[in-house]
PDB file of N, H, CA, C and O in Angstrom:
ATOM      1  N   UNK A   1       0.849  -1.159   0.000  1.00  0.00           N
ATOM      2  CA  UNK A   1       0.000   0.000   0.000  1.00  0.00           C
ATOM      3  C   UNK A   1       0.901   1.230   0.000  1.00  0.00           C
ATOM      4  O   UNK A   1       1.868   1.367   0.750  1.00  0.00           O
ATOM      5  N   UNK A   2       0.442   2.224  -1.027  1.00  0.00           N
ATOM      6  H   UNK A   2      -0.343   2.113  -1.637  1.00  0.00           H
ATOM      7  CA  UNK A   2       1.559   3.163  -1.286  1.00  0.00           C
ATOM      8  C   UNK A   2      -0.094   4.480  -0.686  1.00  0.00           C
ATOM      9  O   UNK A   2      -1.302   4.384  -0.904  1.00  0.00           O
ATOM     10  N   UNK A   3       0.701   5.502   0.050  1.00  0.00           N
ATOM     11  H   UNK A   3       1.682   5.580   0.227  1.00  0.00           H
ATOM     12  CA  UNK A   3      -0.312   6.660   0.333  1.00  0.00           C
ATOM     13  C   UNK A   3       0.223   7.755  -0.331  1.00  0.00           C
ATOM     14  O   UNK A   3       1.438   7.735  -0.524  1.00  0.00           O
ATOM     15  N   UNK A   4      -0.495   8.821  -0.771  1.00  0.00           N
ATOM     16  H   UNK A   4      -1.482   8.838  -0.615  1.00  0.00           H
ATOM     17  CA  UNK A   4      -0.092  10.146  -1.705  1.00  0.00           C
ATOM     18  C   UNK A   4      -0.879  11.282  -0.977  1.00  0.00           C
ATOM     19  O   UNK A   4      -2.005  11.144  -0.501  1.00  0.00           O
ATOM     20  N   UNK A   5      -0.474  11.900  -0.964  1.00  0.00           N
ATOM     21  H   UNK A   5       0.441  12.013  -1.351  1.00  0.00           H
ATOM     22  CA  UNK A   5      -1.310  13.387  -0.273  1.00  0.00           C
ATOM     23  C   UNK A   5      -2.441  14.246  -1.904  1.00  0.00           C
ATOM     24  O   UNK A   5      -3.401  14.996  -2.081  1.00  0.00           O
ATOM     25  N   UNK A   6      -1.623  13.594  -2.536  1.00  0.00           N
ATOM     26  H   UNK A   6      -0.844  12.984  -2.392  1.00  0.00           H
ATOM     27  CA  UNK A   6      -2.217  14.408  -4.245  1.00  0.00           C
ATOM     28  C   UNK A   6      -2.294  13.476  -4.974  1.00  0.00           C
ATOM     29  O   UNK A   6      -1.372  12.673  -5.118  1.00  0.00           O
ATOM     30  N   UNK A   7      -3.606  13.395  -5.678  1.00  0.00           N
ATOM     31  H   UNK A   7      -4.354  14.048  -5.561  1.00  0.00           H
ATOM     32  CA  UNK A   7      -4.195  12.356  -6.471  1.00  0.00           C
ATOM     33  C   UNK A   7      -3.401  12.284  -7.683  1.00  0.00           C
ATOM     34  O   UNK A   7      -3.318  11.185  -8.233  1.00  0.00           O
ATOM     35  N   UNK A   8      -2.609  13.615  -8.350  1.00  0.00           N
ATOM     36  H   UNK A   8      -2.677  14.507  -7.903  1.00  0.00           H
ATOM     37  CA  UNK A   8      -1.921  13.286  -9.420  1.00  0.00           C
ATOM     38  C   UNK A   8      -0.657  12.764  -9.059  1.00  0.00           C
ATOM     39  O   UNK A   8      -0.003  12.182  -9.925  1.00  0.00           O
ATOM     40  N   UNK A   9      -0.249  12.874  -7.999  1.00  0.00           N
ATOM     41  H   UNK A   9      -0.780  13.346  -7.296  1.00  0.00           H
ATOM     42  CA  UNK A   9       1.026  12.393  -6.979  1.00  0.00           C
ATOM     43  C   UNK A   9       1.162  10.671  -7.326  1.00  0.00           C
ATOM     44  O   UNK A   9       2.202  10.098  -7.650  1.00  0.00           O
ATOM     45  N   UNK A  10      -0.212  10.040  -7.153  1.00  0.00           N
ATOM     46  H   UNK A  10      -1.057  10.505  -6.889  1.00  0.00           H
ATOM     47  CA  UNK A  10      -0.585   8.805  -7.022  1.00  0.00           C
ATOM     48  C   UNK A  10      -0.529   8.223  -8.506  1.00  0.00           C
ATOM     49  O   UNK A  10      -0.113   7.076  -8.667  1.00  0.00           O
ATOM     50  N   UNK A  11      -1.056   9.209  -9.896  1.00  0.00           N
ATOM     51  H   UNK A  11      -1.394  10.141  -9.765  1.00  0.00           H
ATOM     52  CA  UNK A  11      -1.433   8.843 -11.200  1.00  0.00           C
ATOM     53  C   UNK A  11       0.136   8.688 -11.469  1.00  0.00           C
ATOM     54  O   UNK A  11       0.727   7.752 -12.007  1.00  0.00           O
ATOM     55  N   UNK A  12       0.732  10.110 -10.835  1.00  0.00           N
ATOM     56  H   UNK A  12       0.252  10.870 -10.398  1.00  0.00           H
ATOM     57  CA  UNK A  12       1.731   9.541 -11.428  1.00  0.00           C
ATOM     58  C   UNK A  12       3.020   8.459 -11.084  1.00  0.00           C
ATOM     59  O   UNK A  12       3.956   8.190 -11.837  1.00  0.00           O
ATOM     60  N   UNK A  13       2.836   8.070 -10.075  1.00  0.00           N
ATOM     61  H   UNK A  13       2.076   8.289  -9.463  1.00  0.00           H
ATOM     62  CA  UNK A  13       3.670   7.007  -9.236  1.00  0.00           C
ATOM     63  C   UNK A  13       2.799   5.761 -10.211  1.00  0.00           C
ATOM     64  O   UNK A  13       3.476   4.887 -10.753  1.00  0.00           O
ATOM     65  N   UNK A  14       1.650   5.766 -10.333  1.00  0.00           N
ATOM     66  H   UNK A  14       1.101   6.476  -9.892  1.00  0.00           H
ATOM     67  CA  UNK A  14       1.169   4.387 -11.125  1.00  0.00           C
ATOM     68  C   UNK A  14       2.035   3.907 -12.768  1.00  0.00           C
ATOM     69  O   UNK A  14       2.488   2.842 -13.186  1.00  0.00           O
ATOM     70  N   UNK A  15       1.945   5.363 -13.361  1.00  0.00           N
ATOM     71  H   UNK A  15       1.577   6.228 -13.021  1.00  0.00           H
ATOM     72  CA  UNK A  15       2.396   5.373 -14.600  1.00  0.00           C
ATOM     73  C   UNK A  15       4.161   5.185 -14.822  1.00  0.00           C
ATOM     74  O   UNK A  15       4.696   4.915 -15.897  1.00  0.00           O
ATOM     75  N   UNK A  16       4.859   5.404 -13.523  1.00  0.00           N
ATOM     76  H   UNK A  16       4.425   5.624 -12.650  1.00  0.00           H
ATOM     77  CA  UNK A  16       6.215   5.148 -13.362  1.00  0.00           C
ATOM     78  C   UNK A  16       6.716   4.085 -13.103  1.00  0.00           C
ATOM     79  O   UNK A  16       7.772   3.587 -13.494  1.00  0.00           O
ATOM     80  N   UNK A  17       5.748   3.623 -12.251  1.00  0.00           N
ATOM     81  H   UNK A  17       4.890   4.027 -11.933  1.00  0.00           H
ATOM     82  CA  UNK A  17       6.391   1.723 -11.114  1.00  0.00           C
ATOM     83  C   UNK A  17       6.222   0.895 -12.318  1.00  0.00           C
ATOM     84  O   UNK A  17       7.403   0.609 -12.512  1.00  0.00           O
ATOM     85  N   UNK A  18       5.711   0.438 -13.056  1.00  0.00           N
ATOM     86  H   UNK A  18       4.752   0.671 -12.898  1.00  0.00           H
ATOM     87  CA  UNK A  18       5.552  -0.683 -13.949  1.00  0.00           C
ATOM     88  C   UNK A  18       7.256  -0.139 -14.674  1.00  0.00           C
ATOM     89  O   UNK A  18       8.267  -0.837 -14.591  1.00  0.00           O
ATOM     90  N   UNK A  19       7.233   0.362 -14.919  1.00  0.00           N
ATOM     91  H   UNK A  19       6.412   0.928 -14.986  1.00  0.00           H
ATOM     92  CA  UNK A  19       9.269   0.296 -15.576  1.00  0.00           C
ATOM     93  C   UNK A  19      10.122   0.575 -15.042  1.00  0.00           C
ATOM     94  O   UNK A  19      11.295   0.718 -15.389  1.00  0.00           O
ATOM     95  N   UNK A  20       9.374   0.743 -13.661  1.00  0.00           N
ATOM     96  H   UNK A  20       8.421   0.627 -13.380  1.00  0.00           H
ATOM     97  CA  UNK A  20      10.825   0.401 -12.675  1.00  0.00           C
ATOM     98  C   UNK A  20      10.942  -1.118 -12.237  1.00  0.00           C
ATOM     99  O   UNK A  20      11.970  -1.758 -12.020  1.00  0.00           O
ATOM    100  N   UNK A  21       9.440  -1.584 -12.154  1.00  0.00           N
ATOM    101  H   UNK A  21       8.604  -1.064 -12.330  1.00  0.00           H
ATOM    102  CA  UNK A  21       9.522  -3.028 -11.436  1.00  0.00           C
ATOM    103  C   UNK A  21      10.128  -3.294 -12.753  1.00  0.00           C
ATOM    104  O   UNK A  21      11.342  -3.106 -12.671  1.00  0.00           O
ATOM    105  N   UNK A  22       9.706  -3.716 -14.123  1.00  0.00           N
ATOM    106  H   UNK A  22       8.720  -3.868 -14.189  1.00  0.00           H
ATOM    107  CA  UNK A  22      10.293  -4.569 -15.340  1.00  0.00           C
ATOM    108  C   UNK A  22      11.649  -4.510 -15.197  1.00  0.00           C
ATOM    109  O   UNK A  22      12.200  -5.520 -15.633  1.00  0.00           O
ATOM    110  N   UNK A  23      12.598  -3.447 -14.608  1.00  0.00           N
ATOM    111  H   UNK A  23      12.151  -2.626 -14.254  1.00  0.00           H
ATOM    112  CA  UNK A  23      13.905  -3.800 -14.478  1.00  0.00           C
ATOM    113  C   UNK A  23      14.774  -4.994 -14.164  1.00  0.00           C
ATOM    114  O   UNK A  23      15.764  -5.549 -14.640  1.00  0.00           O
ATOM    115  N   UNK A  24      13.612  -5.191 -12.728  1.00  0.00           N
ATOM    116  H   UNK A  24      12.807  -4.741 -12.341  1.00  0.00           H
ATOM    117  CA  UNK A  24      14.054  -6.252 -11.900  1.00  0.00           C
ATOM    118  C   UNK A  24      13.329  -7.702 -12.709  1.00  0.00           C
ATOM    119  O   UNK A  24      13.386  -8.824 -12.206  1.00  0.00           O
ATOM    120  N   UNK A  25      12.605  -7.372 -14.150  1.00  0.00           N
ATOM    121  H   UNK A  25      12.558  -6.461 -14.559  1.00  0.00           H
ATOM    122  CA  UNK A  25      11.788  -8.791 -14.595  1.00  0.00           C
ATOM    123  C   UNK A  25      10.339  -8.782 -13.900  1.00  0.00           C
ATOM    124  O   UNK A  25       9.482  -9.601 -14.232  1.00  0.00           O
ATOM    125  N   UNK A  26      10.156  -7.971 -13.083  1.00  0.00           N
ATOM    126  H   UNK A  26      10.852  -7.306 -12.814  1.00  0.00           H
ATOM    127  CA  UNK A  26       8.446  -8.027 -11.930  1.00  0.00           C
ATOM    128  C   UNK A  26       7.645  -7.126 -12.798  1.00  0.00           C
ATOM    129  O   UNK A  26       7.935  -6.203 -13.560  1.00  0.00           O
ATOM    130  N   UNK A  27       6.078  -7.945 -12.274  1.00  0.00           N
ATOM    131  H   UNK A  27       5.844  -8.695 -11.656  1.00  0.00           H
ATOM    132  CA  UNK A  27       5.047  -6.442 -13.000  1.00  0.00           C
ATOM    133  C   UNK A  27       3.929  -6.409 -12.240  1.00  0.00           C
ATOM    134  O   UNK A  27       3.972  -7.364 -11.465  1.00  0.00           O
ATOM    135  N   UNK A  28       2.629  -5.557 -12.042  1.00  0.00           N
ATOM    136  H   UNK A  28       2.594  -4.780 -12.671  1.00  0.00           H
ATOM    137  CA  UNK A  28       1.807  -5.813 -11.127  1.00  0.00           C
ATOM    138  C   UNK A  28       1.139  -6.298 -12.037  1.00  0.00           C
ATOM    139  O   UNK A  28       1.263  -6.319 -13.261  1.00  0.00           O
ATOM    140  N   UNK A  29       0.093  -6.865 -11.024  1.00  0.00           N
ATOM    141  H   UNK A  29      -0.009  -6.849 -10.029  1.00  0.00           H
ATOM    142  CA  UNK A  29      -1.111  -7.557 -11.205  1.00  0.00           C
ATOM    143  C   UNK A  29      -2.148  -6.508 -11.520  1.00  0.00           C
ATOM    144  O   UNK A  29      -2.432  -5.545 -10.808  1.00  0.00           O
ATOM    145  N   UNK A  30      -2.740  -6.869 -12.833  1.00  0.00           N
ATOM    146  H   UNK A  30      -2.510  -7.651 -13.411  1.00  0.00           H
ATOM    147  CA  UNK A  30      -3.763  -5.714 -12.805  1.00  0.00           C
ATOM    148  C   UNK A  30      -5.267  -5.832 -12.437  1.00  0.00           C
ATOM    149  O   UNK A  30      -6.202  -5.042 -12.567  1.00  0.00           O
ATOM    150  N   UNK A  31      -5.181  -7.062 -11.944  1.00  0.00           N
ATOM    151  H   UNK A  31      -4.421  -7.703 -11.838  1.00  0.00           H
ATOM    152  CA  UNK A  31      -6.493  -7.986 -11.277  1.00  0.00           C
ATOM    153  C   UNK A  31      -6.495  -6.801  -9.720  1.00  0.00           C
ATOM    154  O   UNK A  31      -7.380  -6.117  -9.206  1.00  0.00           O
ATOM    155  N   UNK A  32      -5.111  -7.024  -9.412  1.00  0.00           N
ATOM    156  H   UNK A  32      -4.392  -7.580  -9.830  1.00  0.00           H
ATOM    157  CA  UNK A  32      -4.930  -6.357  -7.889  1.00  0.00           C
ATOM    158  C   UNK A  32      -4.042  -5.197  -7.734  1.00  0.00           C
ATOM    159  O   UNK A  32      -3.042  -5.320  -7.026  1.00  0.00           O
ATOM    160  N   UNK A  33      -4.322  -3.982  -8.373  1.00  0.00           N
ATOM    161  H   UNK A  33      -5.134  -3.882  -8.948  1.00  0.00           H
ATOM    162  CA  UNK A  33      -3.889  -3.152  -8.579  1.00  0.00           C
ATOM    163  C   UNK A  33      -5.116  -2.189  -9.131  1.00  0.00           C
ATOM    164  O   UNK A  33      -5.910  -2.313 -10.065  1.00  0.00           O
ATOM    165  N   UNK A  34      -4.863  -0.960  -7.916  1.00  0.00           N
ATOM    166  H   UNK A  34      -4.219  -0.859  -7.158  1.00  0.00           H
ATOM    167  CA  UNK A  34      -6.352   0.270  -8.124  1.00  0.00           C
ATOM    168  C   UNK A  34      -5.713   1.575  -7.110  1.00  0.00           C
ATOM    169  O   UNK A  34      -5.105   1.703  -6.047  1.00  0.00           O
ATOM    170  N   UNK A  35      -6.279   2.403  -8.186  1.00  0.00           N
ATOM    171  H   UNK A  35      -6.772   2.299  -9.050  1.00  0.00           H
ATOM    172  CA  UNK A  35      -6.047   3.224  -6.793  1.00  0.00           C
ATOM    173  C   UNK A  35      -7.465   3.951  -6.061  1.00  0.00           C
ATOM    174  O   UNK A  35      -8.386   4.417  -6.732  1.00  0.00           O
ATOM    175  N   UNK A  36      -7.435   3.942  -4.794  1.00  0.00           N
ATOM    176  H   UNK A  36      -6.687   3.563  -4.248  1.00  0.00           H
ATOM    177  CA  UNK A  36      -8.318   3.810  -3.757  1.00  0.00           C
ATOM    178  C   UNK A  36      -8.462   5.783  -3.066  1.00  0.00           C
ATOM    179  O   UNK A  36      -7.494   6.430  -2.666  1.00  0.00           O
ATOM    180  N   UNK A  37      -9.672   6.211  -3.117  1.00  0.00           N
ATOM    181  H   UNK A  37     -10.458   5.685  -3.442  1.00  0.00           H
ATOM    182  CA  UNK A  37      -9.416   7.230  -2.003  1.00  0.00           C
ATOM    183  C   UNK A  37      -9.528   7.038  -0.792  1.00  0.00           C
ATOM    184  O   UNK A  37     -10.444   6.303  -0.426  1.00  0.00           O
ATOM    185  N   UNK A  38      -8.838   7.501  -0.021  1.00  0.00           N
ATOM    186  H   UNK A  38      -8.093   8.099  -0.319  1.00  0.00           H
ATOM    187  CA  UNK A  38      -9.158   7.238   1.542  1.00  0.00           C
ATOM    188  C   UNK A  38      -8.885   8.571   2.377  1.00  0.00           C
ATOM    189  O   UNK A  38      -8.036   9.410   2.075  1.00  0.00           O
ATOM    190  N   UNK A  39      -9.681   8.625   3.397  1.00  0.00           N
ATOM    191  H   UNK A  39     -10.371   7.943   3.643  1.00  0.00           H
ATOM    192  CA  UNK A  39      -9.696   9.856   4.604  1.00  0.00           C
ATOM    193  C   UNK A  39     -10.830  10.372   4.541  1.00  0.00           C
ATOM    194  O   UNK A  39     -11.806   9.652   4.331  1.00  0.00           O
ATOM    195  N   UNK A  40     -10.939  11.523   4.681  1.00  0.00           N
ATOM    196  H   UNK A  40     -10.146  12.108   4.851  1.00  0.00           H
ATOM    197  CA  UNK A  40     -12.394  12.203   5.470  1.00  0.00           C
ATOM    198  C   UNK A  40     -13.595  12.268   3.658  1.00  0.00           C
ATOM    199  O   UNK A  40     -14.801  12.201   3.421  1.00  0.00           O
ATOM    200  N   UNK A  41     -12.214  12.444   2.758  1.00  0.00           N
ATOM    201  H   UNK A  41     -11.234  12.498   2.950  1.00  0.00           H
ATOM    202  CA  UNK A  41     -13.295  13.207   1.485  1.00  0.00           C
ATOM    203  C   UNK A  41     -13.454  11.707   1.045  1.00  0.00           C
ATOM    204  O   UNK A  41     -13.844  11.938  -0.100  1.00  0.00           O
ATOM    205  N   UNK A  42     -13.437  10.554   1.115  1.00  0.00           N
ATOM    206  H   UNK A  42     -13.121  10.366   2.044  1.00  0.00           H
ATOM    207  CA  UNK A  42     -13.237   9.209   0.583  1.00  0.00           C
ATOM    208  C   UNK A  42     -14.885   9.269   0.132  1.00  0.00           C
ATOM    209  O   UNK A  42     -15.405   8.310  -0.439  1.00  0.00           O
TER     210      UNK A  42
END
């Protein structure tokens, strides 16, 4: 579970990790992979 204070903070951490994990050969699951709001405005 990754937390972001800024929703584009979050879009863009999504659009980056998939070619950082492929480095290592890893990729997410896109079955289990979302991004979620959470806190008071959820």
């Amino acid at each position: 579970m990754v937390l972001f204070e800024r929703e584009d903070d979050a879009h863009r951490f999504m659009r980056v990790l998939p070619r950082r994990l492929a480095k290592f050969g890893l990729m997410l699951n896109p079955a289990k992979t979302q991004l979620l709001r959470y806190g008071k405005q959820a």
